[in-house]
C-alpha positions as semicolon CSV with decimal commas, in nm:
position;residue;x (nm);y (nm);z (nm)
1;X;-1,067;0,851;-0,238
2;X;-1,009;1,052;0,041
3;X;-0,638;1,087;0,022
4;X;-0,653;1,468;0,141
5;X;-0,808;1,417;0,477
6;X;-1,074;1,692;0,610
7;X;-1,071;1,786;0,217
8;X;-1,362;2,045;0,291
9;X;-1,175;2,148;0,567
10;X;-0,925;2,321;0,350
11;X;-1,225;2,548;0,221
12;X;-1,352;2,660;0,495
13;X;-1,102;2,996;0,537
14;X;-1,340;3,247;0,620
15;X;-1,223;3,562;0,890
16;X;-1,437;3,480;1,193
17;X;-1,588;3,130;1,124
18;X;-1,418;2,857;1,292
19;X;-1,359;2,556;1,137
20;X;-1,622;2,255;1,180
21;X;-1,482;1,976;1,429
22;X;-1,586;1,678;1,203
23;X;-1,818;1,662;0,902
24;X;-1,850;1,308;0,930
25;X;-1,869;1,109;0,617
26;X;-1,793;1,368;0,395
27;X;-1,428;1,359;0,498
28;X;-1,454;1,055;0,192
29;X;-1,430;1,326;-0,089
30;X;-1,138;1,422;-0,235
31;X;-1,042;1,692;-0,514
32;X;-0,964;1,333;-0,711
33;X;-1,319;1,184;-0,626
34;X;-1,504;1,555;-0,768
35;X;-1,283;1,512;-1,127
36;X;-1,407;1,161;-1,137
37;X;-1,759;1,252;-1,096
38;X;-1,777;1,583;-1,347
39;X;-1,680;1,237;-1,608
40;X;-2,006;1,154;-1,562
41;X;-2,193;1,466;-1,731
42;X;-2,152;1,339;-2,127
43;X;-2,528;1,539;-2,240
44;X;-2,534;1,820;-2,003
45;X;-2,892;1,758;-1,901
46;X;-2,960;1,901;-1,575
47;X;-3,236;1,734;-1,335
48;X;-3,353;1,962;-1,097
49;X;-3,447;1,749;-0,799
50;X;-3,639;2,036;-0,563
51;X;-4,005;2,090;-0,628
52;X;-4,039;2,439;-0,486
53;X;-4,183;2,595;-0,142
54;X;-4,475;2,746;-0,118
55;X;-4,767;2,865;0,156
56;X;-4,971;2,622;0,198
57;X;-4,745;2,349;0,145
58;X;-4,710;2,009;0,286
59;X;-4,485;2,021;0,605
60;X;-4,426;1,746;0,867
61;X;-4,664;1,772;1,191
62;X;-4,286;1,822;1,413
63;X;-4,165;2,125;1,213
64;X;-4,352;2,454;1,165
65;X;-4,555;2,570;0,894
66;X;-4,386;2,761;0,601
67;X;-4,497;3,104;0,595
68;X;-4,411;3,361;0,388
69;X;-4,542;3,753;0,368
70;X;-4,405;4,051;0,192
71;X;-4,248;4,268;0,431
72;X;-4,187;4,605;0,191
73;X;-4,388;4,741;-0,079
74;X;-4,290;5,021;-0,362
75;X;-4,658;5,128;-0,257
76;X;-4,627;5,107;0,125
77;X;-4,294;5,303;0,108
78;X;-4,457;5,570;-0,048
79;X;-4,710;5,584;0,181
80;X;-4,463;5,579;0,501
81;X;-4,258;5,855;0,317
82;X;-4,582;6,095;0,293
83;X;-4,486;6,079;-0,134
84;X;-4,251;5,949;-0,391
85;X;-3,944;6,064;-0,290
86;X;-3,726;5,845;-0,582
87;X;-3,847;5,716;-0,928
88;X;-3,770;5,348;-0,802
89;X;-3,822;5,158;-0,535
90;X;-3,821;4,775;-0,389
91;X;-4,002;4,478;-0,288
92;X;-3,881;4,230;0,006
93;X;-4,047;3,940;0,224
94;X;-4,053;3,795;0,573
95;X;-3,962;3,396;0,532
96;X;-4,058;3,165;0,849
97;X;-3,983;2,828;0,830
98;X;-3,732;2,529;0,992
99;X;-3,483;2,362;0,753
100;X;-3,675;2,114;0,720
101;X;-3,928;2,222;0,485
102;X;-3,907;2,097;0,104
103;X;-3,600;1,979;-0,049
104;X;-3,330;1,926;0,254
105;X;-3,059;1,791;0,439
106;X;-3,032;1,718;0,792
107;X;-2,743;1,848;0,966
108;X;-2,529;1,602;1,230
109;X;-2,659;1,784;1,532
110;X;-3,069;1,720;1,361
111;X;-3,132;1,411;1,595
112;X;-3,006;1,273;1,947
113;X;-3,009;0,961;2,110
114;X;-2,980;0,849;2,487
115;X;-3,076;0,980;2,807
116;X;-2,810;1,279;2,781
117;X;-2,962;1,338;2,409
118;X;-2,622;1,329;2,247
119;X;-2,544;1,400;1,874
120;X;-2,292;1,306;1,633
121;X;-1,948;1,298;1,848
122;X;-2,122;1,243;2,140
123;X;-2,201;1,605;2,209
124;X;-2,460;1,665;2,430
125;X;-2,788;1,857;2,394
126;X;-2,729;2,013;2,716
127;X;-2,362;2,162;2,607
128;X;-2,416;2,271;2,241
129;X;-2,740;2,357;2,216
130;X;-2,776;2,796;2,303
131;X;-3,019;2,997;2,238
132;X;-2,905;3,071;1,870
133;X;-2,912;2,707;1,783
134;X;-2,659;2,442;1,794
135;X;-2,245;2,516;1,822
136;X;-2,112;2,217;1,668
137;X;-2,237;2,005;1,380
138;X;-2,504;2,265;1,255
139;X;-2,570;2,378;0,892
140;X;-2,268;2,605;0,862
141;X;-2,104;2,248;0,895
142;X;-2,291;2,147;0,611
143;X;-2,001;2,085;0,281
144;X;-2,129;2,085;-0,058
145;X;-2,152;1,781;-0,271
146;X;-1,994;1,715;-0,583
147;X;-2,010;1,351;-0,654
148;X;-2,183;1,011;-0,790
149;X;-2,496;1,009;-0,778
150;X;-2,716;0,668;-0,780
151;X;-3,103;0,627;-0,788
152;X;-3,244;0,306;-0,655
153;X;-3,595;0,276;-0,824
154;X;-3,792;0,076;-0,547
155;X;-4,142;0,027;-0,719
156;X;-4,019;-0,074;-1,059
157;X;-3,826;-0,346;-0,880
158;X;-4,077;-0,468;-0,734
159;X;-4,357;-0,413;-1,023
160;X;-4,549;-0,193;-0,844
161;X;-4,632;0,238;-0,913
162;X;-4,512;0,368;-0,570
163;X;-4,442;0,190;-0,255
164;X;-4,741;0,158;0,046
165;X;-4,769;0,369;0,360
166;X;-4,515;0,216;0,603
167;X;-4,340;-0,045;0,308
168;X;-3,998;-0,096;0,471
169;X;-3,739;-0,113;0,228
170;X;-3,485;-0,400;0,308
171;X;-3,131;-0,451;0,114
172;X;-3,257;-0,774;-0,051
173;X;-3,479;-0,522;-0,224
174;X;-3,166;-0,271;-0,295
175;X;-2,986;-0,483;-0,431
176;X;-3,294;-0,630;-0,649
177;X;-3,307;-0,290;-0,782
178;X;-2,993;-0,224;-0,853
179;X;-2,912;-0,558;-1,011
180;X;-3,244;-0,444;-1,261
181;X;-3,079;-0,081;-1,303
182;X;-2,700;-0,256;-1,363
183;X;-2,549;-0,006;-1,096
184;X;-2,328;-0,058;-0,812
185;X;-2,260;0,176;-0,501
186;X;-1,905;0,281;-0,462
187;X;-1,740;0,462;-0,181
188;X;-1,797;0,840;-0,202
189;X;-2,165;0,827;-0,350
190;X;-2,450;1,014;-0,347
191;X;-2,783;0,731;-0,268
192;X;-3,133;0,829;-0,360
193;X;-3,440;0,597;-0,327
194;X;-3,736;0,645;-0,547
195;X;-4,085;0,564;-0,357
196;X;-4,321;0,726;-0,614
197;X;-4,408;0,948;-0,271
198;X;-4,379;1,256;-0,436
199;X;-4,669;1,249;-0,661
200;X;-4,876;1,271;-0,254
201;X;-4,675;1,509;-0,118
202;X;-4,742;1,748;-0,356
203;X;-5,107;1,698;-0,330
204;X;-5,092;1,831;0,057
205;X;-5,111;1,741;0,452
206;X;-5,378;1,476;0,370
207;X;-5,216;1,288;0,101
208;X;-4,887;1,267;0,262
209;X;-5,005;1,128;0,547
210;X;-5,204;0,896;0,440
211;X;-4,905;0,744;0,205
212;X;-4,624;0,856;0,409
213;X;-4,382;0,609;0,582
214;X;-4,193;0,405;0,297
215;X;-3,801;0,445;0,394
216;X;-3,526;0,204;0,459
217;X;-3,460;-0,061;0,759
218;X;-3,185;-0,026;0,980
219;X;-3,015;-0,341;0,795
220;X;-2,994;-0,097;0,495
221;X;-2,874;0,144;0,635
222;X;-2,597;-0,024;0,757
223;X;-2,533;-0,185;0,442
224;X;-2,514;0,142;0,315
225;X;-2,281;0,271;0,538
226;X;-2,094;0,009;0,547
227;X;-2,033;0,080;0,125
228;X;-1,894;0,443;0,238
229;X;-2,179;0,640;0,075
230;X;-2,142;1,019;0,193
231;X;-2,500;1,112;0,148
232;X;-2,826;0,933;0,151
233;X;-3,178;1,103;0,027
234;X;-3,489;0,988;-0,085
235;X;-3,832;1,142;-0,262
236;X;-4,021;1,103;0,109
237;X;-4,022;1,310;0,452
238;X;-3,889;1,060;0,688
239;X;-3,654;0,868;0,464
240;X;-3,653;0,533;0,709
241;X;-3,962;0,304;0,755
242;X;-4,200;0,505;0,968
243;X;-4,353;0,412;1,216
244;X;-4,046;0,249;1,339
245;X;-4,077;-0,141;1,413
246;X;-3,958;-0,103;1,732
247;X;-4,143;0,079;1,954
248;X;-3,860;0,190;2,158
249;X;-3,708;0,362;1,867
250;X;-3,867;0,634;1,723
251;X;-3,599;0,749;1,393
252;X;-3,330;0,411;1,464
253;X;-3,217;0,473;1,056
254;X;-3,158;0,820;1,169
255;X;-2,936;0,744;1,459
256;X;-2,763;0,506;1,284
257;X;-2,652;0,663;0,983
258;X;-2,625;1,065;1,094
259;X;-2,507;0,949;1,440
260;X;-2,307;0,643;1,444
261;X;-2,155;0,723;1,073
262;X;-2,169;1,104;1,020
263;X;-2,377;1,058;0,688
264;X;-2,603;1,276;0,607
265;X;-2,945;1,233;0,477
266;X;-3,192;1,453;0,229
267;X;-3,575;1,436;0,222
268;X;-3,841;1,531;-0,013
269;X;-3,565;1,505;-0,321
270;X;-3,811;1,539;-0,654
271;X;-3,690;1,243;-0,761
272;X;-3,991;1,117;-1,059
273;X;-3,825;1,258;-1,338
274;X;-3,503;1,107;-1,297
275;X;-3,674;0,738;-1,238
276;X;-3,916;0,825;-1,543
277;X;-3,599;0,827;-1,772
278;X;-3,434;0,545;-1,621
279;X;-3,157;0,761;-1,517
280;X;-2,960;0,592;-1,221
281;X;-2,606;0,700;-1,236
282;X;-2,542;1,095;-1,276
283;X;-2,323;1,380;-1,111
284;X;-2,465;1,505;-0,809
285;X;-2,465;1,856;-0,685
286;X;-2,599;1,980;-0,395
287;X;-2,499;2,247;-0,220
288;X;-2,611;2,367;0,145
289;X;-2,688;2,715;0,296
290;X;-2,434;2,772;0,570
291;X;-2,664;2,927;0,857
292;X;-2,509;2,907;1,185
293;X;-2,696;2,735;1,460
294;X;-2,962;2,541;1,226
295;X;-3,025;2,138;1,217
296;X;-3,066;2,123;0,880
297;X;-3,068;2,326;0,552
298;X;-3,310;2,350;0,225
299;X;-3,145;2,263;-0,045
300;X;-3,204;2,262;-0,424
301;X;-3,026;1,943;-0,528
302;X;-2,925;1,856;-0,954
303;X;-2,838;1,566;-1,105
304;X;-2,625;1,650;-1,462
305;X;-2,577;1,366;-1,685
């Protein structure tokens, strides 16, 4: 695993885009590591693990609103041409919206820490950040995934039909679920916790926050890291235990594993079907848009078994 060091590095030979400075945990896959994985499709059953974007939908209070408008008509550019000048003619919309909304990852640079605000690296806010977005660790340094993918059903380990506002999900409880599910976390894997969130969420604002906050403790995290997972995710919008425990703190799961490890995490992952059919151990592909400048970047994640 990893024997070809800055493996996505290698791909990124494109005129005029300069190479990312560190992608973090991702540096862990290796052209060896994505043939393992593809061993794991045997039905080729695709999950798709985004549900969809919308107006209206549910978006956290710190992000904006997703909006979305059409922007040309085949009626309006008649009208704006005095007549049909052609016998066909086109539709296209006006998108407004962070990264953040749906099905995502966070990008390195998404959260800082200290009293200089520094990212991953220990870049600082006040050097990287421009008026286009941030230079280093953004979501053109996102890589695509091709790898394991495990699901850690919380609630059925515990006997329960979706985890409370605020549960805080400890390793004992991990590994509780994954001793039930007979899966083990390797080095190069994909993690995604079921909550049972999802079936809020997609009610809107209200519901989620009334049930929001279930995510992992810092312990977890750590543990996870500390396995060499490459991604993290989960079914809910915060992904750690929110509100934090410590009030000093306000994302400490988030600083710990995108700052101190370079691993990535996804939010709002549709996650119910997979944990309906007891599927825990699957290829995972997800693969990020590579927008210069962003903190993040939607994503429409599959697991193939």
């Amino acid at each position: 695993m990893g024997n070809d060091k800055h493996f996505w590095l290698q791909q990124y030979d494109i005129p005029g885009m300069e190479l990312p400075v560190d992608m973090g945990a991702s540096n862990k896959v290796s052209s060896a590591s994505i043939i393992e994985a593809f061993k794991l499709v045997q039905q080729g059953k695709i999950y798709d693990l985004d549900a969809g974007r919308w107006p209206g939908m549910s978006v956290h209070p710190v992000h904006p609103p997703f909006t979305l408008t059409t922007y040309r008509t085949a009626r309006g550019a008649i009208v704006d041409q005095g007549g049909r000048e052609t016998d066909d003619a086109f539709l296209s919309e006006l998108m407004v919206s962070s990264m953040h909304a749906g099905a995502h990852i966070d990008a390195l640079c998404h959260v800082t820490c200290g009293d200089e605000n520094k990212w991953y690296g220990g870049r600082r806010e006040a050097d990287e950040l421009g008026d286009h977005g941030a230079n280093t660790s953004d979501g053109a340094s996102l890589p695509p995934f091709l790898c394991r993918g495990v699901l850690i059903d919380i609630p059925t380990a515990l006997g329960v039909e979706y985890l409370e506002a605020g549960h805080g999900i400890d390793w004992s409880q991990i590994e509780s679920a994954l001793t039930r599910q007979g899966v083990n976390i390797h080095t190069g894997d994909a993690v995604l916790l079921y909550t049972g969130f999802m079936q809020w969420w997609l009610q809107g604002q209200q519901k989620s926050a009334e049930y929001a906050g279930a995510g992992i403790t810092v312990e977890a995290a750590q543990k996870l890291a500390d396995l060499g997972v490459i991604v993290v995710g989960a079914d809910t919008e915060g992904f750690e235990q929110l509100p934090s425990p410590d009030p000093k703190k306000y994302l400490p799961v988030h600083v710990e594993l995108l700052i101190n490890h370079g691993i990535h995490i996804i939010e709002l992952a549709y996650l119910d079907q997979l944990a309906k059919d007891n599927i825990y151990e699957f290829l995972f592909v997800c693969s990020p848009l590579r927008i210069r400048g962003t903190t993040g970047s939607m994503v429409r994640p599959l697991a193939i078994i």
